[in-house]
N, C-alpha and C positions, 0 to 999 in steps of 0.2 A: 805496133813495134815501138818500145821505146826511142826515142831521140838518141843518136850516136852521144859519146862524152866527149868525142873534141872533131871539131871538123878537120878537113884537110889543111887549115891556114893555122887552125891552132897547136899542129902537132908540130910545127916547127920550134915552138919553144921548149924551155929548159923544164923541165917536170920529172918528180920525185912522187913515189905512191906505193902504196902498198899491195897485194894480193895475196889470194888463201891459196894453198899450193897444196894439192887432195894428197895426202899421206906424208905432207914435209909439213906444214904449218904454213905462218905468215911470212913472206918474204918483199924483201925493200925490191923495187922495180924503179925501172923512169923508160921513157920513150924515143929509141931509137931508129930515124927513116919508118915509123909506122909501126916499128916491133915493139911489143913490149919485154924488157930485159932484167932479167933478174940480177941485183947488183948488191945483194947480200954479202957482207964478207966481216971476218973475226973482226979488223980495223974499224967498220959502220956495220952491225949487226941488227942496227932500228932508224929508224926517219929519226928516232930522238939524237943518235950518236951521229949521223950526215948534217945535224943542224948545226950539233956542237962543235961542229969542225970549225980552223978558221977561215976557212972556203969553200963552202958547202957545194956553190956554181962548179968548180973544179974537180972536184971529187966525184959528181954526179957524173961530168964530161968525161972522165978520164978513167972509174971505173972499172974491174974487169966484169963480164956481163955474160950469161946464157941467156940464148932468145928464149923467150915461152909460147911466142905467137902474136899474131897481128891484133890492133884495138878491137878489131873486128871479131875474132875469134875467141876474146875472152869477153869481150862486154855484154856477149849474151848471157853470161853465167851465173845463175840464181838459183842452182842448187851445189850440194857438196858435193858431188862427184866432179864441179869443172873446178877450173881455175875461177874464180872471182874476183871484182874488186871489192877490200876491205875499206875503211875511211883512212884517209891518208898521214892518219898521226898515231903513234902508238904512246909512247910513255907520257905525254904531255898533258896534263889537265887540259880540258877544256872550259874555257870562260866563257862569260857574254857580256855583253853590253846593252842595257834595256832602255828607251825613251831617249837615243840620240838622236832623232828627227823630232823636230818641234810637231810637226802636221801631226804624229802619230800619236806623239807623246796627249795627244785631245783626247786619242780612242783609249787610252788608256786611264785617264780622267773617267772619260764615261763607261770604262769598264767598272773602276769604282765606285761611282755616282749610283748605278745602275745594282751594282749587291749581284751581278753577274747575271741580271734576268734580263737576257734581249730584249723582249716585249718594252724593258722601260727604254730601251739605249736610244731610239731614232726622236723620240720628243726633246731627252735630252742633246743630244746634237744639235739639232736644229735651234735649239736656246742659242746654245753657244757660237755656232756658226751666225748669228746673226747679230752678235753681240761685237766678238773680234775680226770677223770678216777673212780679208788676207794678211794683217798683222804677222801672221808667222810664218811668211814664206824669207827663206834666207837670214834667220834669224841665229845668231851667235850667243850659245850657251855663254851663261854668266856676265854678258852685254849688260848694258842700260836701256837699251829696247827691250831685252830679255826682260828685265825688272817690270817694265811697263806692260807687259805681256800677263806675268804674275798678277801682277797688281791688281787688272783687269777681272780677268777670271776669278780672283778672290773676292772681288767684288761681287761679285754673278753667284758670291755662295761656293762656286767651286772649288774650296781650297784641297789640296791635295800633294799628296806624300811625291806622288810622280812629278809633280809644278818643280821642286825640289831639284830633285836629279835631271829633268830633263831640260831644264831652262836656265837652273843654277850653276854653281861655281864648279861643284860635285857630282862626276858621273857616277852611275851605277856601273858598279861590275860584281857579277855572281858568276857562281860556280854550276855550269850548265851539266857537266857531265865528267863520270869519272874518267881516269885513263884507262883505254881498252874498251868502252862501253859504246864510244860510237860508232854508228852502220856507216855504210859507202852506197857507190852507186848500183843501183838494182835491190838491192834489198828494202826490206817489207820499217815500215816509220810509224811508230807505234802513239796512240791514244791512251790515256787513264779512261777505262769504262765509266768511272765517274761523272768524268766532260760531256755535256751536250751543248756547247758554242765552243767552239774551237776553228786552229785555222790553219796555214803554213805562215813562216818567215823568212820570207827568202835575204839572205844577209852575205857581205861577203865573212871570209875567216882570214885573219893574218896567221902566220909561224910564227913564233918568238923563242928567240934562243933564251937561256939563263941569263943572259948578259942585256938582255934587251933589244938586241936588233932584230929589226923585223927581216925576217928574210925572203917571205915569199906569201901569195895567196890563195885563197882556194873557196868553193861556195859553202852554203850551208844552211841548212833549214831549222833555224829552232822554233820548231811545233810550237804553238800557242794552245793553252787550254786557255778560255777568255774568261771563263763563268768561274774556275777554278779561283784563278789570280783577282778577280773581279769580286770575289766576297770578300778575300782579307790578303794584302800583297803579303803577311807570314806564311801564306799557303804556296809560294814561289816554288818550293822544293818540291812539292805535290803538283803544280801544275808544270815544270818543267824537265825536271831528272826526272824519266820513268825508263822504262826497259823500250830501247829502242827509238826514241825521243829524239836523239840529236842524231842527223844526217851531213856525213861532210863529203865532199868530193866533186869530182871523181879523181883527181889528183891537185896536189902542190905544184903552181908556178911558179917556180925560184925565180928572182929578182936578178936580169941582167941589163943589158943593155937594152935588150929589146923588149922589154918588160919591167915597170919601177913600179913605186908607191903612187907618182902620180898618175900613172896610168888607176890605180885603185881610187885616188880621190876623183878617176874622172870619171867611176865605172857605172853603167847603169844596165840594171837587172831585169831580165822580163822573166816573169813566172804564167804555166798555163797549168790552171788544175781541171782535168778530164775523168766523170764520173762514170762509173758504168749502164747508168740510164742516158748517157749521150750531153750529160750537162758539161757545160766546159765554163772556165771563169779564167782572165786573162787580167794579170796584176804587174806593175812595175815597180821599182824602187832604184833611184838617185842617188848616186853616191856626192852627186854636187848638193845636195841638198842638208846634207848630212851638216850639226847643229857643232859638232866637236870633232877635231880632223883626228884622223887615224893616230898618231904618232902622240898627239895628249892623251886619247885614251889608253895606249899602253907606256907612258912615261904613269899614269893613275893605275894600273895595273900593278907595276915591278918596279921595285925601289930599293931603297935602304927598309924601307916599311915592311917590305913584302919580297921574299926571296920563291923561285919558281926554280931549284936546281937542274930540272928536266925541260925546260922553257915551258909553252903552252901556246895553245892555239883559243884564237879572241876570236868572237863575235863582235861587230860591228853595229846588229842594229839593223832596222831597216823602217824603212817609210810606208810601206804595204799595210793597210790595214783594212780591210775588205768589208766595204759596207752594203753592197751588193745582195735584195734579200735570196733568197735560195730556195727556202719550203714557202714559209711563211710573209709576208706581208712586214713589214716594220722589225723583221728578228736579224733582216741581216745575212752573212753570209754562214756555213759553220760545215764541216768534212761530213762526209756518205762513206761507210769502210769500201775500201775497193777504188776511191780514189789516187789516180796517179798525177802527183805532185812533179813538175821539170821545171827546175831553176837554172837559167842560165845567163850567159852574159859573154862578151865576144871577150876571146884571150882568156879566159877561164874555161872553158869549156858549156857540160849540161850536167846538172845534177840530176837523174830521177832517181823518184821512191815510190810504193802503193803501201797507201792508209790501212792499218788494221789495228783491232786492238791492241795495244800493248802487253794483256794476256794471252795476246794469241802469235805477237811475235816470238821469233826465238830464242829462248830463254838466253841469256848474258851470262855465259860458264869460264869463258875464257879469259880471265884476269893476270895481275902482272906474276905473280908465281907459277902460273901454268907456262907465259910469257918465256919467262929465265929459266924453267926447267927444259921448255921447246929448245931455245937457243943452246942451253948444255948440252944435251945432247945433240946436238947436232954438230958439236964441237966448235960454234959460236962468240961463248964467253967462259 
C-alpha cells in the first residue's frame, strides 16, 4: 500500500490541491478536519486564479466547500472511475532549478565527463573525490570559496558547463514541464525508452504568483534521465519534458503562520525507492545544504526580464544523487519499470509514483483549451 499523502499532524495545515472529479472534470479542493472539499467557484475557478488573489490564506479558509470525502477515501484512486489527485497546479508553467547543491552539482560533472556511459562514472569520481575532498560541503554559489572550488576542478581537466551555474554567480532555470502536463500523487512517472541510467529527484516546488511572491510549497520529483543529459546538456528537453515526467504533490502548503519559507530552507527530504523484485534504495536531500536560498532563485526566475502572467511553480533542486550500484558493479544506481518512488518530508506531506515508460503512461490529452472549455461549461468563466 502506498504511503498515506499527509499524516494526521500534517493535515492541520493550510493546503490547496487539485482532484479529477469522474464526469465534472478538475476541481480546486483544500483540506478540511480530514475532508477533502471542493472549493471551485466562478470568483477562483483554478489553483492559478486562488494564487492570484491578494490573500490566497483567506480565501482558501473561508471558501464555500462540498465535501468529497476523507484523504483516505480518495488517495486510493488510480483509476478514472474515482476521484483522484491531480498535481496541484494548473495554469502555471512549471520550472526547475538544476545543480543548486554543490555535492550534486559533482554527479553532474561526471555525468558529462562520462558521455553518459556509467561503466566510466565510478573512476571518474573517485579522481575527483580525492582531489577536492569536503571542499563543497556548505559552500555559497558565486562565493570566493566557490571560485576556489572551480579553479580546482578545472585544474583536474574537469571544466564544465555545470561548474558555471552551480558554483557561479548564475543559476540555471529551465522549463521542466508544460502547464497541465504534470501528474500528482498515485499516478504512473514516466521514463524516455531511450534512458538506460536514470533516476528520481526528490526536490521541494515553490507557488509563485505573477508578482513574485512565493506563496506556498509542495514536493516534486524531476525524473533524471542521466545518460540522456550526460552526452550533451542540449539534450535537457529530451531528457527532462517527456510525457508524464514531472510529478508534484500531493497538495500545496500555503504559507501561514504555521508554516513559512523558513520552514522550506530548513526542509529535509527522505526519498525510498521499492522495486518489485524486493530492492529498495533510501536517499535524502537538505534543504540546509542548498548552495542558493529559495528566494534568489526565484528573484533569477521573474523579473522586469522575465514576466510569468499565470505565476509558476519552481523546482528547487535537490542533493540526491544516487551512487549506489544496482545491477552492475561500478554503474551505479538507475530505475526497474514497476518501481515505486515516495518523496516526502514532515509538513509537506508524501509524494508517490510507480516508474513506467513514458510510452506506456497515459497519454497527456488534457491541455489548457480542453481546460477553459471544461470551466465553460460548467458555468466557471
Amino acid at each position: 500500500m502506498s504511503p498515506a499523502p499527509l499524516t494526521e499532524a500534517e493535515q492541520a495545515g493550510l493546503w490547496l490541491g487539485r482532484v479529477e472529479r469522474p464526469g465534472i472534470g478538475p476541481a480546486v479542493v483544500t483540506l478540511r478536519d480530514g475532508v477533502v472539499t471542493d472549493i471551485t467557484s466562478p470568483e477562483a475557478p483554478s489553483v492559478r486564479d486562488v494564487l492570484e488573489r491578494d490573500d490566497p490564506a483567506a480565501h482558501v479558509r473561508e471558501a464555500a466547500g462540498e465535501a468529497l470525502g476523507s484523504l483516505a477515501d480518495i488517495a486510493p484512486g488510480h483509476d478514472e472511475g474515482q476521484i483522484r489527485f491531480l498535481a496541484p497546479c494548473d495554469l502555471q508553467p512549471v520550472k526547475a532549478c538544476g545543480v543548486t547543491f554543490a555535492r550534486s552539482m559533482v554527479e553532474r560533472v561526471i555525468e558529462e565527463q562520462a558521455a553518459g556511459d556509467p561503466d566510466k562514472a565510478q573512476a571518474i569520481r573517485a579522481r575527483i573525490a580525492d582531489k577536492i575532498g569536503a571542499s563543497l560541503d556548505q559552500i555559497e554559489a558565486g562565493s570566493e570559496k566557490a571560485a576556489e572550488v572551480k579553479a580546482e576542478l578545472i585544474s583536474l581537466g574537469l571544466w564544465s558547463q555545470y561548474l558555471e551555474v552551480g558554483i557561479g554567480p548564475d543559476a540555471e532555470v529551465f522549463s521542466k514541464a508544460q502547464a497541465l502536463s504534470s501528474v500528482g500523487w498515485g499516478a504512473d512517472v514516466g521514463l524516455h525508452p531511450m534512458s538506460r541510467w536514470n533516476n528520481p529527484e526528490p526536490e521541494i516546488v515553490l507557488a509563485v504568483s505573477s508578482r513574485g511572491r512565493i506563496l506556498g510549497a509542495t514536493l516534486g520529483n524531476d525524473v533524471n534521465l542521466r545518460d540522456v543529459e550526460g552526452r550533451s546538456a542540449l539534450l535537457l528537453h529530451k531528457a527532462k519534458d517527456n510525457n508524464g515526467s514531472c510529478a508534484i504533490g500531493p497538495m500545496i502548503r500555503l504559507f501561514d503562520a504555521g508554516f513559512t519559507l523558513d520552514d522550506v530552507r530548513r526542509a529535509e527530504l527522505d526519498m525510498t525507492v521499492t522495486g518489485e523484485d524486493g530492492y529498495v534504495l533510501h536517499g535524502q536531500s537538505s534543504m540546509r545544504e542548498i548552495s542558493r536560498d529559495p528566494e534568489d532563485l526565484v528573484g533569477q526566475t521573474i523579473g522586469r526580464h522575465h514576466q510569468y502572467p499565470d505565476g509558476f511553480m519552481l523546482f528547487l533542486g535537490t542533493l540526491f544523487a544516487p551512487t549506489e550500484d544496482r545491477d552492475q558493479p561500478g554503474q551505479g544506481f538507475t530505475h526497474h519499470l514497476g518501481d515505486v518512488v515516495s518523496i516526502s518530508s514532515p509538513g509537506l506531506g508524501t509524494l508517490t509514483n510507480t516508474v513506467r515508460l513514458s510510452t506506456e503512461c497515459p497519454e497527456w490529452t488534457f491541455g489548457t483549451a480542453a481546460f477553459m472549455r471544461n470551466l465553460a461549461a460548467r458555468n466557471l468563466i
